[in-house]
C-alpha positions as CSV (number, residue, x, y, z in Angstrom):
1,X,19.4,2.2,-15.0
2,X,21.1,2.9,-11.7
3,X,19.9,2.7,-7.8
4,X,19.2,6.1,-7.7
5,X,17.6,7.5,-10.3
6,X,15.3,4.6,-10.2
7,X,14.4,5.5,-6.5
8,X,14.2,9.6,-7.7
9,X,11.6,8.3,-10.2
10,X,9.6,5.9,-7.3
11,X,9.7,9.0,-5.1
12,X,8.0,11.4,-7.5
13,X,5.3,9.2,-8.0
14,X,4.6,8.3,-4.7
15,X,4.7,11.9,-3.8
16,X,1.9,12.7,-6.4
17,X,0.0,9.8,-5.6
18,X,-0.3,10.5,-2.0
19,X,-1.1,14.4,-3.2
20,X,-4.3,13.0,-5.2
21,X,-5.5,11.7,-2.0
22,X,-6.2,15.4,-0.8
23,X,-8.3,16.0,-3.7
24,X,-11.2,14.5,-2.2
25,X,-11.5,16.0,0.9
26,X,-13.2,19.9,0.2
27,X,-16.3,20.5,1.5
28,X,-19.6,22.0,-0.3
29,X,-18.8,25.6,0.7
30,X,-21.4,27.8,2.4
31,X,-25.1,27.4,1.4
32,X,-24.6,23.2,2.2
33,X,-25.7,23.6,6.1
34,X,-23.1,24.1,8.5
35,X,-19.2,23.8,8.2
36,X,-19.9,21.0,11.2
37,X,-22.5,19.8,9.4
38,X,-20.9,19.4,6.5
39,X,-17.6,17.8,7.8
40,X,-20.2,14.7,9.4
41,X,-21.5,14.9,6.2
42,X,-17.7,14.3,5.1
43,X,-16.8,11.8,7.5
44,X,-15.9,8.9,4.5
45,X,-13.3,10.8,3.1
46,X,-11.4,11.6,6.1
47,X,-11.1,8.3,7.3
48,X,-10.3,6.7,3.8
49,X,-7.8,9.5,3.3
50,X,-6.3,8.5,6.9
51,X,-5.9,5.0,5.9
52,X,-4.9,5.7,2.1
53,X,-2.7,8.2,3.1
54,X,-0.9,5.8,5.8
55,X,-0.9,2.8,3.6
56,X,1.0,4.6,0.6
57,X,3.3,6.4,3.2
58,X,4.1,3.0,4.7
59,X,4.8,1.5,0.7
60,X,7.3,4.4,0.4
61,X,9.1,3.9,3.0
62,X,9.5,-0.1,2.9
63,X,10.2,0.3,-0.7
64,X,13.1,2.7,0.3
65,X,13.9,0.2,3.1
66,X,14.2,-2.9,0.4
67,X,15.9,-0.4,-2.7
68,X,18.5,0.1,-0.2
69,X,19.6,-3.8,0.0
70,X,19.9,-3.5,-4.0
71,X,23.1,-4.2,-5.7
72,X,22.1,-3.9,-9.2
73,X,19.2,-3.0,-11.2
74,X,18.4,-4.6,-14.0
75,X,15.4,-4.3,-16.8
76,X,13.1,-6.8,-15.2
77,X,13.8,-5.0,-11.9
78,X,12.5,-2.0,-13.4
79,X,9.1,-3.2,-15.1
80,X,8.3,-4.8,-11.3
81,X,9.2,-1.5,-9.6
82,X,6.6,-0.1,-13.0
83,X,4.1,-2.6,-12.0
84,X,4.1,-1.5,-8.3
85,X,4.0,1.6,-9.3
86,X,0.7,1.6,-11.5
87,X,-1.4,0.3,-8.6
88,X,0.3,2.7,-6.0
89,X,-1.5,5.2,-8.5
90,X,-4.4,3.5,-8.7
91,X,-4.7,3.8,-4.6
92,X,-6.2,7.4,-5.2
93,X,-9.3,6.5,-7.5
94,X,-10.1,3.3,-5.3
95,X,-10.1,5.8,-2.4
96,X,-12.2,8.5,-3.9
97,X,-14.5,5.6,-4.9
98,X,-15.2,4.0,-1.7
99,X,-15.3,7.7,0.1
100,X,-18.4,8.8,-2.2
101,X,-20.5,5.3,-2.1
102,X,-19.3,4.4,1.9
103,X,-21.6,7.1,3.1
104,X,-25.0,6.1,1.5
105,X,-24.5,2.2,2.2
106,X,-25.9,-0.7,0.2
107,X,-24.9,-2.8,-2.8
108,X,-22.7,0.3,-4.6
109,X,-20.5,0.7,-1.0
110,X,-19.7,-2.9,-0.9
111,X,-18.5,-2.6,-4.5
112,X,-16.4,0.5,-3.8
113,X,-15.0,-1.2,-0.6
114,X,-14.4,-4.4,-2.5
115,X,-12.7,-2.3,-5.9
116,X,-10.3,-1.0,-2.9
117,X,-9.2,-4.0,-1.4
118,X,-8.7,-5.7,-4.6
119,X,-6.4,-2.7,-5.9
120,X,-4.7,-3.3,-2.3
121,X,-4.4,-6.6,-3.1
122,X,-2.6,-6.2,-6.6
123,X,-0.3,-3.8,-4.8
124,X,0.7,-6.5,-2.7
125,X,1.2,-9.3,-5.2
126,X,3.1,-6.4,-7.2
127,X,5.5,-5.6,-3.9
128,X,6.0,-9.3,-3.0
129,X,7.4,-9.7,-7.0
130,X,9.6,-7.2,-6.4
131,X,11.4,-8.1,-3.1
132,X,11.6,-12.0,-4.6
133,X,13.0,-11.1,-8.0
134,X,16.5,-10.0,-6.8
135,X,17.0,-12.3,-3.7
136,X,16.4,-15.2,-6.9
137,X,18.8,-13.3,-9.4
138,X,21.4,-12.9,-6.3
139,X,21.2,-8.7,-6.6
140,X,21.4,-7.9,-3.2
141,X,24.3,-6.0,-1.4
142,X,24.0,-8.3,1.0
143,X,22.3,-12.2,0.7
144,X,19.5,-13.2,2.5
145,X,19.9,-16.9,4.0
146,X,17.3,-18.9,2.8
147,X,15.4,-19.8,6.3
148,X,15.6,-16.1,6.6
149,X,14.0,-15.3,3.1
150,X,10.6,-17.8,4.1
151,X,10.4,-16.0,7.2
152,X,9.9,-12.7,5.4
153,X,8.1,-14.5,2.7
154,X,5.5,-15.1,5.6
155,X,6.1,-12.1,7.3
156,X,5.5,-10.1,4.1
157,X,2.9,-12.2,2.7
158,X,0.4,-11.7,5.8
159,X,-0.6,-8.3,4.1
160,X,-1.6,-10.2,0.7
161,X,-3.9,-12.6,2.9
162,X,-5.3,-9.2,4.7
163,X,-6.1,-8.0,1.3
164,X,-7.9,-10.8,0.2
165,X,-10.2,-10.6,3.6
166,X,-10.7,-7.1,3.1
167,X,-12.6,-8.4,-0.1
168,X,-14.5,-10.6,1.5
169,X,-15.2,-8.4,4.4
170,X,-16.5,-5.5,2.1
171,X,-19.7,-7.4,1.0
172,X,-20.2,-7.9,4.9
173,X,-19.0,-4.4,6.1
174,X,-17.7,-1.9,3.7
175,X,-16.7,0.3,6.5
176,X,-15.0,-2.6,8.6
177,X,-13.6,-3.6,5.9
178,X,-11.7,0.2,5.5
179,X,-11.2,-0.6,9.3
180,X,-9.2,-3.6,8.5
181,X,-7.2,-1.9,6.1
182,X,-6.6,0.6,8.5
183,X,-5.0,-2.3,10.9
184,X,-3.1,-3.6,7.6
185,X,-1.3,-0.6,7.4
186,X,-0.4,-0.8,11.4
187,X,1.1,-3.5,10.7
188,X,3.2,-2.8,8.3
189,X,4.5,0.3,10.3
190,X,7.4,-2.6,11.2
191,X,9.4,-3.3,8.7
192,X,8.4,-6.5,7.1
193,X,10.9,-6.3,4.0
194,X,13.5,-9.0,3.8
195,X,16.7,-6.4,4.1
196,X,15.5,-6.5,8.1
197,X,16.1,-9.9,7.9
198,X,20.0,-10.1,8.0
199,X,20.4,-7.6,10.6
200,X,19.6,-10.0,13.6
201,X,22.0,-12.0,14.9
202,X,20.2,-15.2,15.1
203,X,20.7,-15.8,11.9
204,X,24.6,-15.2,11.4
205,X,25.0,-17.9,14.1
């Protein structure tokens, strides 16, 4: 399979992923107390949607970041960019989940908050798989030294361990635990992917 049509297929399912999000978000209509009312009422979804929303934008665009470092793609390649793909997906239902139980508190909102980050979590392990398969099968464009690859091991690898205490978290706090999410994804908003790597000059010295 080439590059391209391998991104064409990444792109359309990230683009109807990040559409599902939307779903969630209509209000009651009239007869429900007051539009205002009702978008207080509504608060949960907005703010999971913000963070969803970012998250998934922020996967698209450091999976085109690392796709463009790609030499080759082979079959393995593929069922790793499939298995990121199936949680990305999944992102929407966790979302919907912890929107409808965050509100109302209690055993069912830590659930919902912990069913999130664990999806998050899976996400990650499935990302990290797919930026260390081809710097290990030597398919970049261009190689990755390896002092450079642990640091964006590490670098990368940060939002796996914010994952996992967004787990934790949730049976403390579901809603800091969207919070931390939310700060997960800021982070992220720098590229963290390994093709960033070769571009400083420290490390053609």
């Amino acid at each position: 399979m080439s590059r391209g049509r391998l991104e064409a297929f990444s792109d359309g399912v990230f683009a109807v992923a990040i559409t599902l999000l939307a779903l969630n978000l209509a209000v009651a209509g009239p007869g429900h107390g007051s539009l205002a009312h009702q978008l207080g009422v509504r608060w949960p979804s907005f703010a999971a949607y913000a963070v969803s929303f970012t998250t998934i934008g922020i996967i698209w665009v450091n999976h085109h970041a690392l796709f463009k470092n790609f030499a080759a793609v082979d079959r393995v390649l593929v069922f790793l960019n499939l298995a990121l793909l199936f949680f990305v997906v999944v992102i929407p239902f966790a979302t919907a989940t912890l929107a409808t139980y965050l509100r109302g508190g209690g055993r069912d909102a830590e659930l919902a908050a912990a069913i999130y980050g664990l999806v998050l979590v899976a996400m990650s392990v499935a990302f990290i798989a797919l930026f260390a398969y081809p710097i290990r099968r030597g398919l970049l464009v261009e190689p990755i030294p390896p002092e450079a690859e642990r640091a964006a091991v590490l670098r990368f690898g940060i939002g796996l361990a914010g994952y996992v205490v967004v787990i934790g978290v949730a049976f403390v706090s579901p809603v800091a635990a969207l919070a931390l999410t939310g700060l997960i994804a800021v982070y992220y908003i720098v590229d963290q992917t390994p093709t960033s790597v070769p571009s400083t000059p420290e490390l053609h010295r």
